[in-house]
C-alpha positions as CSV (number, residue, x, y, z in Angstrom):
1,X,11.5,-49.5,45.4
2,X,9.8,-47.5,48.0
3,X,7.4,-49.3,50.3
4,X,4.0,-47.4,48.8
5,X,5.0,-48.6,45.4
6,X,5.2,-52.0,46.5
7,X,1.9,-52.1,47.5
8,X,0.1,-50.1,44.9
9,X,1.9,-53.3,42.7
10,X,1.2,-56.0,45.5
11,X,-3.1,-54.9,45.3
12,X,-2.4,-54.7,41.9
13,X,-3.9,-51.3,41.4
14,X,-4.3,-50.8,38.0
15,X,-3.0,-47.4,36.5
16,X,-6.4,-46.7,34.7
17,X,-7.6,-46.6,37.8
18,X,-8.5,-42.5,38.3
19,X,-7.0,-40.1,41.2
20,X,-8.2,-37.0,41.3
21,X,-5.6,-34.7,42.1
22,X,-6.5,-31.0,43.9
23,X,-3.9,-28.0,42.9
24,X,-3.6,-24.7,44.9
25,X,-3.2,-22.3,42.4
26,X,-1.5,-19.1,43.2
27,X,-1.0,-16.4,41.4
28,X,1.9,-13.5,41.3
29,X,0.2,-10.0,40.6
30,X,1.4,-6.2,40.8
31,X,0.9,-5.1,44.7
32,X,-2.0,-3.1,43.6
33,X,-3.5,-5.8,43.1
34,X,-3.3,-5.6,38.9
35,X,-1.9,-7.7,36.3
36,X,-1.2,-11.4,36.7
37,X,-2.3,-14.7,34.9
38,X,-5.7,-14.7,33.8
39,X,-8.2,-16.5,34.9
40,X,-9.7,-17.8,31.3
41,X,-6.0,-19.2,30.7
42,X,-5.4,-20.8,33.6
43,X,-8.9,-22.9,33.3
44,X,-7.5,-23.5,29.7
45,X,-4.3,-24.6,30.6
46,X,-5.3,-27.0,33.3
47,X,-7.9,-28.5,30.7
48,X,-5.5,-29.3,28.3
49,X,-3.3,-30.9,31.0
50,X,-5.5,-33.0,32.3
51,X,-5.4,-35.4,28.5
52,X,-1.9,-35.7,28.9
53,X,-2.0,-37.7,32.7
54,X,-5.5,-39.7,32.3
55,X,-2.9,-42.8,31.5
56,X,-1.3,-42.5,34.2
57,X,-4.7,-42.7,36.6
58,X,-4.5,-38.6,37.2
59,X,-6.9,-35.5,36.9
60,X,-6.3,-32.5,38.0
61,X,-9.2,-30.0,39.7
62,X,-8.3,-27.0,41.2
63,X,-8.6,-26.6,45.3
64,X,-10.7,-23.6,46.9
65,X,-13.0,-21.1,45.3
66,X,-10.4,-18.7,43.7
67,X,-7.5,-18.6,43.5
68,X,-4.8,-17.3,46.1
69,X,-3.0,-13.8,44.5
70,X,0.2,-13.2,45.7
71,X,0.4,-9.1,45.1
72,X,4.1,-8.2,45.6
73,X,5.9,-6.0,42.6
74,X,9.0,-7.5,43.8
75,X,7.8,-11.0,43.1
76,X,6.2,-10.2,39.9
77,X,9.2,-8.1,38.1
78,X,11.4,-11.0,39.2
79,X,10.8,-14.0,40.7
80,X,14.5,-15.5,42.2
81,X,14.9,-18.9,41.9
82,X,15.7,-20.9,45.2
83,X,15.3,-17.2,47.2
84,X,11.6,-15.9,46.3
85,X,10.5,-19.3,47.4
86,X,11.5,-18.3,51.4
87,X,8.5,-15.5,50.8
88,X,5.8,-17.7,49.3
89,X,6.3,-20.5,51.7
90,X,3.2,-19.9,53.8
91,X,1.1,-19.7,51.0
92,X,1.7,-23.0,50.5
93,X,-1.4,-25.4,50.9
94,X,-0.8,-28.8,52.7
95,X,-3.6,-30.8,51.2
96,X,-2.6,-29.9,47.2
97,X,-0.1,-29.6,44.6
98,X,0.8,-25.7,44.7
99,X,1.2,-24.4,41.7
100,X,2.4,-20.8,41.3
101,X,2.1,-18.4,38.2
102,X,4.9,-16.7,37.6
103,X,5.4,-13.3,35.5
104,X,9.2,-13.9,35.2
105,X,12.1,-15.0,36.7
106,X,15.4,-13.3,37.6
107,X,18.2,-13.4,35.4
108,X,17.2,-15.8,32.8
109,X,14.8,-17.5,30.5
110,X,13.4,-20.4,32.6
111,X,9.9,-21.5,31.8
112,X,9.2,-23.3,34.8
113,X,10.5,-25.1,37.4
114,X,8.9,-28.7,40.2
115,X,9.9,-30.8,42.9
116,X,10.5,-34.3,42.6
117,X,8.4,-36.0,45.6
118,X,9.8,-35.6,49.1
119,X,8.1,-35.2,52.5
120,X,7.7,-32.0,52.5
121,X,5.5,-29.3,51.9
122,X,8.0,-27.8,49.3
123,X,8.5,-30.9,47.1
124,X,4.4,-29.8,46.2
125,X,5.6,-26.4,44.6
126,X,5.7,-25.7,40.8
127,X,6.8,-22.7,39.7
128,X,5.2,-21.8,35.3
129,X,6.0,-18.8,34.0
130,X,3.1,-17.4,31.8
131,X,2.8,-17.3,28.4
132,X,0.8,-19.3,25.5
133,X,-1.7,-21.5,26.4
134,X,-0.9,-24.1,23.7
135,X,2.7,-24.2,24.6
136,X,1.6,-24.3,28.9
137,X,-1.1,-26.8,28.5
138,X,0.5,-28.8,26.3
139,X,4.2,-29.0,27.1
140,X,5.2,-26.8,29.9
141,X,2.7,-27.7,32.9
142,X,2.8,-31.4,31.6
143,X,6.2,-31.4,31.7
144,X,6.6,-29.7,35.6
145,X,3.8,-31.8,36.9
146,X,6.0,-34.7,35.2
147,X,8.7,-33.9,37.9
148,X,6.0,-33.4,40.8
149,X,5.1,-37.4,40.1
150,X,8.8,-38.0,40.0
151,X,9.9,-38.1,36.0
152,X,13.2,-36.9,35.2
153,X,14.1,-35.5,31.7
154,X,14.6,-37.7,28.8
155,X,18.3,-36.6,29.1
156,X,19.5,-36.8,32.4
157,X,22.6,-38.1,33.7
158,X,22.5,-38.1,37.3
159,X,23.0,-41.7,37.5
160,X,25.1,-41.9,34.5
161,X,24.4,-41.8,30.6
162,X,21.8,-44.2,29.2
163,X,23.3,-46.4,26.4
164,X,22.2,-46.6,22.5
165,X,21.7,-50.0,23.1
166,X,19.5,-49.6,26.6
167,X,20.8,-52.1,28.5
168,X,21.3,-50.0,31.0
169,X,17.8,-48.2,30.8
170,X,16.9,-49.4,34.9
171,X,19.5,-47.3,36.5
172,X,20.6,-44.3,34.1
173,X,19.1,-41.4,32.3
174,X,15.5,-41.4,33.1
175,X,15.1,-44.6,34.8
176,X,12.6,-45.4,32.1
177,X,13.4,-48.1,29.7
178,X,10.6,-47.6,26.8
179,X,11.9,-43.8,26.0
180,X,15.5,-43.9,23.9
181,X,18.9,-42.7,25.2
182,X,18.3,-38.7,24.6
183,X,22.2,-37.2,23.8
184,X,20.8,-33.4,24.6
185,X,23.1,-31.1,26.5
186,X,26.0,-33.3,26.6
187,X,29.0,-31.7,27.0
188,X,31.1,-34.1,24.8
189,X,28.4,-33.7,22.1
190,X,27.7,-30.2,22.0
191,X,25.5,-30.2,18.4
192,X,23.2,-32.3,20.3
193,X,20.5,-29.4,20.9
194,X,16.9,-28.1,20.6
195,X,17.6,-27.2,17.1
196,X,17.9,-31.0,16.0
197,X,14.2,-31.1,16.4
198,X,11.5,-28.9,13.8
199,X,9.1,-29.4,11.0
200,X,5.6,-30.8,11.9
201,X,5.3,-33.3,12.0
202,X,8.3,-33.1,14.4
203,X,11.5,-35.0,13.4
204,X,15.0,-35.4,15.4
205,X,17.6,-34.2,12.1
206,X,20.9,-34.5,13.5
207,X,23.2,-37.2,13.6
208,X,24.5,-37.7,16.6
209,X,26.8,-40.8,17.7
210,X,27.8,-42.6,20.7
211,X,31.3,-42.1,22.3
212,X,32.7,-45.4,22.1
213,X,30.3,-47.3,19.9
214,X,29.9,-45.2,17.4
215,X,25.7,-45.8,17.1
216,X,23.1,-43.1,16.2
217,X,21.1,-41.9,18.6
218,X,17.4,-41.5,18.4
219,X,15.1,-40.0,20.7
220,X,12.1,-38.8,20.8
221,X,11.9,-35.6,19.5
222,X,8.0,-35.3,21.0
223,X,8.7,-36.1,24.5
224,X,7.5,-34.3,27.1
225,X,10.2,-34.5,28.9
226,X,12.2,-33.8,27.0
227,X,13.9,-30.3,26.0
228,X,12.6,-30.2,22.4
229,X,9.9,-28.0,21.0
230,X,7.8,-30.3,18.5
231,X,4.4,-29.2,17.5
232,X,2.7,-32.7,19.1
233,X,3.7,-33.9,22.5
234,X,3.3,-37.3,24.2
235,X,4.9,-39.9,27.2
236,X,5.4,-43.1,27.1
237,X,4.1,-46.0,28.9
238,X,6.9,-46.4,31.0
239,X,6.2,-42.9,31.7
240,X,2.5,-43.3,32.7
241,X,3.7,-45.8,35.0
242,X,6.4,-44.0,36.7
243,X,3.9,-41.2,37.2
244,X,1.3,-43.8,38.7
245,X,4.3,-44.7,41.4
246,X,5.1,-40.8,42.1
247,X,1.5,-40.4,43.2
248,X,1.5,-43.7,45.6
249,X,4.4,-42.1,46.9
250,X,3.3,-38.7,47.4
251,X,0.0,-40.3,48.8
252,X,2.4,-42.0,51.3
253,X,3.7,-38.7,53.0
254,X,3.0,-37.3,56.3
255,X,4.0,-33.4,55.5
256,X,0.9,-33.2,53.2
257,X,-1.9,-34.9,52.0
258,X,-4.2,-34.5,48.3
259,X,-7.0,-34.6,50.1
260,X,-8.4,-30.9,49.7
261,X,-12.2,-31.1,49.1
262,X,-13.8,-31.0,46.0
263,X,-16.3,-27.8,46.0
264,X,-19.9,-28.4,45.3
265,X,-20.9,-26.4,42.3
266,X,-24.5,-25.8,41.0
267,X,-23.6,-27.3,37.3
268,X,-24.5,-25.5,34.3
269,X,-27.9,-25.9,32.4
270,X,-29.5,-25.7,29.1
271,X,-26.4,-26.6,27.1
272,X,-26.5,-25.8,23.5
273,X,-24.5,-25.8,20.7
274,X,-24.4,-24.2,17.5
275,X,-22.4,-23.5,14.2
276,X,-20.6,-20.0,13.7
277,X,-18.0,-19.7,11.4
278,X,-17.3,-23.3,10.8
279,X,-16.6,-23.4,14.8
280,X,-18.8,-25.0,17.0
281,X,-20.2,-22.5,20.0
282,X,-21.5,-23.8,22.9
283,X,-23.4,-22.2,25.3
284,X,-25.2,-22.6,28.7
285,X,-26.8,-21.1,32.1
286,X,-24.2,-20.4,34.7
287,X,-26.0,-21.3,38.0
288,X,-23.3,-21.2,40.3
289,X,-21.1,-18.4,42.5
290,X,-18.5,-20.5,43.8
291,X,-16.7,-22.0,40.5
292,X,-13.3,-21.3,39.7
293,X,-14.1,-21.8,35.9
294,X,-15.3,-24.6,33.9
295,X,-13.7,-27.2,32.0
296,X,-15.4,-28.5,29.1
297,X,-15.4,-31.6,28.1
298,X,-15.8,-33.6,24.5
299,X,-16.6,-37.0,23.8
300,X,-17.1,-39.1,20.0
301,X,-17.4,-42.6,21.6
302,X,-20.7,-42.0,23.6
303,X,-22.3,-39.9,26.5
304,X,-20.8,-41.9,29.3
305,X,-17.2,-42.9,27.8
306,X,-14.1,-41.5,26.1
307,X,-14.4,-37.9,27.2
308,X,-10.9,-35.9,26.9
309,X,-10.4,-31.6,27.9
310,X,-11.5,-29.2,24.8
311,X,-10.4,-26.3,27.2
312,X,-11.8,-24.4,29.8
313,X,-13.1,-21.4,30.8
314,X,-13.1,-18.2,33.2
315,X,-15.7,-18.1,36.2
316,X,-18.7,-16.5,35.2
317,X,-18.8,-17.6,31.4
318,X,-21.5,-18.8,29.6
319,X,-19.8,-19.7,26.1
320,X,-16.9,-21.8,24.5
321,X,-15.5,-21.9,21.3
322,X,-14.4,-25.5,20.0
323,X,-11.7,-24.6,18.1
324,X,-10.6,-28.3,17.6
325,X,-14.2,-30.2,17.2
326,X,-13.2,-33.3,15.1
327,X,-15.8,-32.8,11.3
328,X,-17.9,-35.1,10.5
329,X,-18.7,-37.3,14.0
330,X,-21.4,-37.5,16.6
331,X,-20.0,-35.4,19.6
332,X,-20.7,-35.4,23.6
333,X,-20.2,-32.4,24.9
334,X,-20.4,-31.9,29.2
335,X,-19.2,-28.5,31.6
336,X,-17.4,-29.5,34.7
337,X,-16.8,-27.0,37.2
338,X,-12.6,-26.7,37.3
339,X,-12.7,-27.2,41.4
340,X,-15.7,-30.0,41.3
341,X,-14.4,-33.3,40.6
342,X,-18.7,-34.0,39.8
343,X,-21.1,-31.3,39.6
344,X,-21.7,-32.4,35.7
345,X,-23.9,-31.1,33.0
346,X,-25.7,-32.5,31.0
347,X,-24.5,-34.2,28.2
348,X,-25.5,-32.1,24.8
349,X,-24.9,-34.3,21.4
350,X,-24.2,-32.8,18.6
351,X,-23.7,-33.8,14.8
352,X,-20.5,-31.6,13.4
353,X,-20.9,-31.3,9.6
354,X,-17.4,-31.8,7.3
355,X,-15.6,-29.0,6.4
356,X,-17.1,-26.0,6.3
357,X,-16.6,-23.3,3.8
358,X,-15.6,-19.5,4.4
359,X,-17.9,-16.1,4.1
360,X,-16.0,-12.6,3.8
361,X,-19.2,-10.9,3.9
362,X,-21.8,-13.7,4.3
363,X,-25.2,-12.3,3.7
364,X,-26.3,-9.7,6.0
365,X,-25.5,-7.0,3.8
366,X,-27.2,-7.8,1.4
367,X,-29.9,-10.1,2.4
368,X,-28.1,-12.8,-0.3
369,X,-28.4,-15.9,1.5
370,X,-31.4,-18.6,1.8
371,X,-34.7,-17.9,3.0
372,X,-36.6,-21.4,3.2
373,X,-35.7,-25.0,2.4
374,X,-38.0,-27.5,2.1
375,X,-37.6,-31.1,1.0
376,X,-41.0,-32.9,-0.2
377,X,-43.0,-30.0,1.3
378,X,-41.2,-30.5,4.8
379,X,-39.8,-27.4,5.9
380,X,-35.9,-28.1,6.8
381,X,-34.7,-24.7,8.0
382,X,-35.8,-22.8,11.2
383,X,-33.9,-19.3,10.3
384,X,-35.8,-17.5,7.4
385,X,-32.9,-14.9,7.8
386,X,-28.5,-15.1,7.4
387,X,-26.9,-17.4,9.3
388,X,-24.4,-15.7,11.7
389,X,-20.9,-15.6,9.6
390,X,-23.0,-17.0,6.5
391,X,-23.0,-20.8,7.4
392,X,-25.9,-22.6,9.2
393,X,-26.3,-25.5,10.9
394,X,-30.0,-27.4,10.6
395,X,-29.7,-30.9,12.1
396,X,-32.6,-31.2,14.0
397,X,-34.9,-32.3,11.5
398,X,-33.4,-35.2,9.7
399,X,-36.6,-36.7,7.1
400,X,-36.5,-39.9,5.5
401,X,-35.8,-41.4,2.6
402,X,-35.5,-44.4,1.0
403,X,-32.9,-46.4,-1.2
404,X,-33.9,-45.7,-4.8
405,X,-36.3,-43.1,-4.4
406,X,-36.5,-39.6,-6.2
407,X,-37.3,-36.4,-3.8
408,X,-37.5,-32.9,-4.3
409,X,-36.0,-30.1,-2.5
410,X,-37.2,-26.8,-2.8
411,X,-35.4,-23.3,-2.4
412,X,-36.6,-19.8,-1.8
413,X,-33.6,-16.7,-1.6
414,X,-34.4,-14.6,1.5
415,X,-35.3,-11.6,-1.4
416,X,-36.1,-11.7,-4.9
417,X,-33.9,-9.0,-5.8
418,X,-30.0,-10.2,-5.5
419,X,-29.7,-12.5,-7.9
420,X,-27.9,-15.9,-6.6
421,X,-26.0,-19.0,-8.0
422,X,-26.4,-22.6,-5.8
423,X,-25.0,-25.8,-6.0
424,X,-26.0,-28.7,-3.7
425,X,-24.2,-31.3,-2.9
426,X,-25.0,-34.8,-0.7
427,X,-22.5,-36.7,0.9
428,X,-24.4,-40.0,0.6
429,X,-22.2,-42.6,1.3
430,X,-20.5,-40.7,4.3
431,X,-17.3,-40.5,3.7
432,X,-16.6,-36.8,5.1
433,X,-16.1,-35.4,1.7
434,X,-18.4,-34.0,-0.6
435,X,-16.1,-34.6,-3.6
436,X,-17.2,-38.2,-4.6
437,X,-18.5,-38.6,-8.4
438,X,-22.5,-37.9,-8.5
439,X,-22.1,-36.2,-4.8
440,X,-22.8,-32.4,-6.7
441,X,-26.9,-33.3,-7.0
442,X,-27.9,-29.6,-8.6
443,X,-25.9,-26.1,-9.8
444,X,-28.4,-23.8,-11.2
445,X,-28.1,-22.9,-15.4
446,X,-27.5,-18.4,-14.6
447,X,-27.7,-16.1,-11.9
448,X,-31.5,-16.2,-10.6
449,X,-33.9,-14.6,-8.1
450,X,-36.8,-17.3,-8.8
451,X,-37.5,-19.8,-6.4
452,X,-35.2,-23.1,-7.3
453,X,-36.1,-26.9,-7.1
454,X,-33.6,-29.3,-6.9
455,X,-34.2,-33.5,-7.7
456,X,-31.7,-36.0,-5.9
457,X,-32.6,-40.1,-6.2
458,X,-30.9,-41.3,-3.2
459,X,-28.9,-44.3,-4.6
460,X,-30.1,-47.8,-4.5
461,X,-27.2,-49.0,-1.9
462,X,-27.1,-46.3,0.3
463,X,-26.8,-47.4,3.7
464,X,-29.3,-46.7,7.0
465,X,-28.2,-43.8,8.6
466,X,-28.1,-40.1,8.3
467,X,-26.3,-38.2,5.4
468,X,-25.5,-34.5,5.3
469,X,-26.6,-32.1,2.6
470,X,-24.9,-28.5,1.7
471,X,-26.3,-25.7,-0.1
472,X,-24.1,-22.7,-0.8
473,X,-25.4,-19.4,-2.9
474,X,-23.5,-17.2,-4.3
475,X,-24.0,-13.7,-5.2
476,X,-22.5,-10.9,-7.7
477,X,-21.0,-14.2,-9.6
478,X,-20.7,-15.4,-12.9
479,X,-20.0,-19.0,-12.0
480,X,-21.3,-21.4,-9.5
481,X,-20.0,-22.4,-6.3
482,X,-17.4,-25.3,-7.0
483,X,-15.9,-26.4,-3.8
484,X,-18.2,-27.0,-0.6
485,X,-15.7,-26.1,1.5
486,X,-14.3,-22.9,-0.6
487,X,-13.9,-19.5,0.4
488,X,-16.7,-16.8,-1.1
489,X,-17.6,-13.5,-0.5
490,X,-21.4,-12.5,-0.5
491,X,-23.8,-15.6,-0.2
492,X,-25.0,-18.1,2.7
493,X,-24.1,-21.7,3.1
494,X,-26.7,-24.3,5.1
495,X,-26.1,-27.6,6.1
496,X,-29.0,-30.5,6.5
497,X,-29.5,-34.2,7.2
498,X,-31.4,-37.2,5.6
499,X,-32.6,-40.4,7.1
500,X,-31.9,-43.7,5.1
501,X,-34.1,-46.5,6.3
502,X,-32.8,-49.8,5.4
503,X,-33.8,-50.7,2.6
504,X,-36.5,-53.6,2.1
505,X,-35.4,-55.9,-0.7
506,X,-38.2,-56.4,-3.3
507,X,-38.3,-57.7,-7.0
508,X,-38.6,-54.7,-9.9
509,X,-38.4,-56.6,-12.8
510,X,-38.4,-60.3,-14.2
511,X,-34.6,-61.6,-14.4
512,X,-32.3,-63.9,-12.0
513,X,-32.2,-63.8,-8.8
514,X,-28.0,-63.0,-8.5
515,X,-29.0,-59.9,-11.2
516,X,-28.2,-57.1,-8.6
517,X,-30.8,-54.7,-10.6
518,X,-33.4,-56.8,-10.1
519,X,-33.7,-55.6,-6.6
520,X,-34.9,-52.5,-5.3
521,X,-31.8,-52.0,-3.6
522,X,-29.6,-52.4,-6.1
523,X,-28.0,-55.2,-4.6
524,X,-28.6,-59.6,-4.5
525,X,-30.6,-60.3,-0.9
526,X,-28.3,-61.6,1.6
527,X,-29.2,-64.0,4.8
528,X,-31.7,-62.6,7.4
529,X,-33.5,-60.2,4.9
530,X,-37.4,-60.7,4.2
531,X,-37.5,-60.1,0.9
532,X,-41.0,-59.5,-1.8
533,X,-40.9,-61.4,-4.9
534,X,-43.4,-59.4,-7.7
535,X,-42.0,-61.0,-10.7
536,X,-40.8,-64.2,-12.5
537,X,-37.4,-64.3,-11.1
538,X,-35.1,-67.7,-12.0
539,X,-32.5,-69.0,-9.2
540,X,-29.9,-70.3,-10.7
541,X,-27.6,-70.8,-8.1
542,X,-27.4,-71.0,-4.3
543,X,-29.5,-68.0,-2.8
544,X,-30.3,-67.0,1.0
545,X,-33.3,-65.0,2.6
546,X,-35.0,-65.1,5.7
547,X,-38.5,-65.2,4.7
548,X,-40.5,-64.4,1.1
549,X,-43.2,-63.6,0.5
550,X,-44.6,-63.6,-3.2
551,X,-47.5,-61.0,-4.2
552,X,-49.8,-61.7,-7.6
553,X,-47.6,-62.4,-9.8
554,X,-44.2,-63.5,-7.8
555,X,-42.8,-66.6,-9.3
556,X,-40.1,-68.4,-8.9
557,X,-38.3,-70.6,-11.1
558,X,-35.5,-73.3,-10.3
559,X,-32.5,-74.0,-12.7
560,X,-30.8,-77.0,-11.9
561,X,-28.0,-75.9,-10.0
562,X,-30.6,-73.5,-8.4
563,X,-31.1,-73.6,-4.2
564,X,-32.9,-71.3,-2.0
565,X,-32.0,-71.0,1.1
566,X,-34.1,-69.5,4.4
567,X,-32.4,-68.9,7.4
């Protein structure tokens, strides 16, 4: 054990503990100074790589204001392995990882290569050859940057062949004992290959035994590290704490340092967010000159907490599509400059509705969507016209309501010429689907152009908290909408929110006490509730409040088994 990973285990530094880590990026472009990796993808990328090594105590931010292009033809047709290197080596940085972009590599089909730690400026290098950004930011810059922090694949056999069994796990294979003896690329066991792992989710399919034991071997076909292609990717603990060692290690060389700066960035302002074709858009003010992109950042735990990468972004932009916003949660949103480890926005909250249905047309053509929505004379909706891909998003007014109560919403089409079918539908218990039995609150009888008023009684036991509501018309249709998250052609879909206040328990009839319809919420009081006793109401068994009060009227009446209890 190296002396700098004895002491980041003697101070007991923990590996939650966060590092932020500066990269040099470099990138290989035509000599005229064309082509090469773009610079929306390689925000992206580094976003998306930054999940995958917050366990170990790492994020990554990039080092300078731009990047450093490398424009050589040479270089970019063909990148030689263990010879190009010679004419990059003073580009390299020695106060960062160096990570170059690569358009392809000589001779063969290598996606990317990294140095294990060393001191020396080389052992910084990583070498990615360009492609996706889902299969770079996910498995291929993970899995270099694995190496840089000294992990070694799932499969090697430097030090010898990692047992079944693992007893061995300390000083063969990969050195780490949580991930399982991996058989790939063994000569002796030559169907041991990528194609033992596919489907989604990903599954190792072959059967592949020991030499000498005869046991199955099982690893894991998701590994990072590994040479499989799965559709979900991951590392183990062991893994997170290797990685932790590699950067006490690095941070104990002499040829380099991680030091480089972080950049002051003016952050972004005026945040928003909205809803366009069941994605959510954000957008903002760029205020700065000097970012190398943005990374943008999402949160469903609170404003301060739990934020992971959605993706990132090109210098200059002002938008980013959330292609992966999780439905039905409260979400944080925050833009990070890429080379600012601060420089934060701030934080945005928005309410994602569930699933979201589809428009071919939507309404523009036509004017076929919804003009105004009102519920009890409140207006709800601040567009009069379509929504932009015919679904809208109103969550800013949320009114109240309360257990047991009847409302009334009322609907006007943006014309009165295209006839329309609605159905409504309220998810009131919150479940993220609209599905439920008694969630579909109104469809109307026929085709109309009249204005249309809907009833819902919001149920007795709802609890406090907000519920959505969805609308969807229909046009040139002979049936109603059925599924609130179907595809249609010509119409407009609108999502809303309620308020439930907790409900207040009070007496609406004479019965007993433990007769949940008795109560105005549908339910028998519990401990802690003040409650309002209006009728003759008989306890016949034990029966908890915090305080009551009894109006002209109120009675109560004791069986002999009856107790009331206040507390």
């Amino acid at each position: 054990m190296t002396q700098a990973v004895q002491l980041r285990l003697a101070n007991g530094q923990p590996v939650a503990a966060l590092t932020y880590v500066p990269i040099r990026p470099h990138i290989l472009r035509r000599s005229n100074g064309t082509d090469g990796y773009s610079l929306t993808s390689l925000n992206n990328v580094l976003a998306l790589t930054n999940n995958y090594y917050r366990s170990a105590g790492i994020q990554f931010f990039f080092s300078g204001n731009s990047p450093d292009y490398v424009d050589d033809d040479n270089l970019y047709n063909a990148f030689v392995i263990g010879v190009s290197e010679t004419t990059i080596a003073n580009r390299n940085a020695t106060n960062a990882l160096n990570q170059y972009y690569v358009q392809a590599f000589d001779g063969d089909n290598t996606g990317g290569y990294a140095y294990y730690p060393s001191n020396n400026v080389a052992s910084t290098q990583s070498f990615i050859r360009v492609g996706s950004d889902a299969d770079l930011g996910n498995r291929l810059i993970p899995h270099e940057l694995g190496h840089n922090f000294n992990l070694l694949h799932t499969f090697d056999n430097e030090t010898g062949y990692e047992t079944v069994a693992g007893d061995n796990c300390a000083r063969t294979g990969d050195l780490v004992c949580d991930t399982p003896a991996d058989p790939y690329g063994r000569t002796d066991l030559p169907d041991a290959a990528m194609t033992c792992v596919m489907g989604c989710p990903s599954v190792y399919t072959c059967t592949i035994t020991e030499p000498g034991t005869g046991a199955h071997y099982h690893p894991s076909p998701t590994n990072i590290m590994s040479y499989y292609f799965p559709c979900t990717h991951d590392l183990t603990a062991g893994q997170y704490e290797r990685m932790a060692n590699g950067l006490a290690l690095r941070q104990s060389h002499t040829a380099y340092s991680l030091n480089a700066a972080s950049t002051p960035v003016s952050p972004v302002t005026n945040l928003s967010a909205a809803l366009v074709n069941a994605r959510v858009v954000l957008n903002w003010t760029d205020n700065a000159t000097n970012e190398m992109g943005y990374f943008v950042e999402r949160s469903i735990t609170s404003d301060s907490t739990g934020f992971t990468f959605a993706g990132g972004v090109a210098p200059n932009a002002t938008s980013f599509t959330d292609l992966d916003a999780p439905l039905a949660a409260t979400v944080y949103y925050r833009i990070r400059p890429s080379n600012s480890t601060g420089d934060l926005s701030q934080v945005l909250i928005f309410h994602t509705p569930f699933c979201q249905p589809v428009y071919t047309y939507g309404c523009q053509d036509y004017a076929t969507g919804l003009g105004s929505v009102q519920f009890d004379g409140q207006v709800l909706s601040q567009n009069s016209g379509c929504s932009l891909s015919g679904v809208g998003q109103f969550t800013t007014l949320a009114p109240p309501v309360v257990p047991g109560a009847s409302y009334t919403f009322t609907i006007t089409p943006i014309n009165r010429v295209n006839a329309l079918r609605l159905t409504v539908w309220a998810d009131v218990n919150r479940n993220g689907s609209f599905s439920d039995p008694g969630e579909q609150i109104y469809e109307t009888p026929a085709s109309t152009t009249a204005v249309i008023t809907a009833g819902i009684t919001i149920p007795a036991n709802a609890k406090p908290g907000r519920f959505p509501i969805r609308i969807i018309s229909l046009a040139g249709s002979s049936t109603n909408p059925a599924d609130p998250c179907g595809n249609y052609s010509y119409g407009e879909a609108e999502n809303y929110q309620l308020t439930v206040l907790p409900c207040l328990p009070k007496t609406v009839r004479n019965g007993n006490w433990h007769d949940p319809s008795v109560w105005s919420c549908g339910r028998v009081p519990v401990a802690g509730e003040a409650i309002t006793v209006q009728h003759i109401i008989t306890v016949s068994a034990v029966a908890q409040a915090q305080r009551i009060s009894l109006t002209a009227g109120g009675q109560l009446v004791y069986a002999s088994s009856g107790l009331l209890q206040l507390n």
